[in-house]
C-alpha positions in Angstrom: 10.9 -66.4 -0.7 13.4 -64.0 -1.4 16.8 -63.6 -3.6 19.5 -61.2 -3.3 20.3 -60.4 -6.9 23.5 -58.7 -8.1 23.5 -55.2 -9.1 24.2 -56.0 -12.7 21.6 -58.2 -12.5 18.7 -55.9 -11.6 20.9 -52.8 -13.4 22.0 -54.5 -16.9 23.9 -52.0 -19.2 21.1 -51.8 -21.6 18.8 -50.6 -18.3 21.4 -48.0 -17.9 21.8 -47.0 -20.6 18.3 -46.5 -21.7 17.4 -44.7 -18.3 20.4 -42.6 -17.1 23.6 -40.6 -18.2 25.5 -43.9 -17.1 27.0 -46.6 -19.3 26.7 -48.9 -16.4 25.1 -49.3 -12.5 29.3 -49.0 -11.3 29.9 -46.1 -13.3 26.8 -44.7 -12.3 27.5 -45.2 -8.7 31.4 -44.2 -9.2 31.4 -40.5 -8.0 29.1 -41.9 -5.1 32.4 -43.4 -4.1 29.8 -47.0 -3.8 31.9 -49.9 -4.7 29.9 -52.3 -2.2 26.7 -52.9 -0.2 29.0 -51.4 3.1 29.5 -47.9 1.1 26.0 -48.2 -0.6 24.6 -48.5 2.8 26.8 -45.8 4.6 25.4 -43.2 1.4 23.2 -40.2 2.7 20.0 -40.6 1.1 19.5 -37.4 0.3 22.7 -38.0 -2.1 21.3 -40.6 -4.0 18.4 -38.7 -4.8 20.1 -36.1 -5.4 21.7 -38.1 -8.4 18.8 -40.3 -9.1 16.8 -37.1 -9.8 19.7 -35.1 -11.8 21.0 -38.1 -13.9 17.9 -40.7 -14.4 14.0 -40.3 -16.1 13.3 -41.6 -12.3 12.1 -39.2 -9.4 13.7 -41.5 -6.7 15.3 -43.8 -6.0 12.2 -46.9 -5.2 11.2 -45.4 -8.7 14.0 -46.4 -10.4 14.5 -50.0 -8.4 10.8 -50.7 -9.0 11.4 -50.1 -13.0 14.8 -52.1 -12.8 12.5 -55.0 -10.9 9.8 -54.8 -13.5 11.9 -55.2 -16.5 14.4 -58.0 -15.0 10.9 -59.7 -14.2 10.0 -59.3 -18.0 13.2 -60.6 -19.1 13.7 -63.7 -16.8 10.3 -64.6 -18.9 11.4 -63.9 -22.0 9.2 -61.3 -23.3 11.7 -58.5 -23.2 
């Protein structure tokens, strides 16, 4: 099955924090002008990458969702 999890969720604070120049996964996405999955969607790619590359320790974008995954996975569990 599948779940749609919230940014915060997959993006906690700490994640930022530790991983980008961004408090949080909103300010992080605030100069994007992405407030929602409507403008999150409507973002050129090439943008986000942009930003993911300049502002992250992630090379793209699936990097940095993959990480986010891996560590939400790891602290659902309990061992982070």
């Amino acid at each position: 099955g599948t779940h749609d999890y919230k940014w915060s969720e997959l993006f906690p604070d700490s994640f930022m924090k530790d991983h980008t120049k961004s408090a949080s996964i909103d300010e992080f996405f605030s100069d994007l002008g992405v407030t929602d999955k409507k403008s999150f969607d409507a973002l050129p790619q090439q943008k986000l990458e942009k930003k993911i590359q300049t502002e992250t320790d992630f090379k793209s974008w699936r990097a940095m969702n993959e990480r986010a995954a891996a560590e939400m996975a790891l602290r659902q569990s309990g061992l982070l």
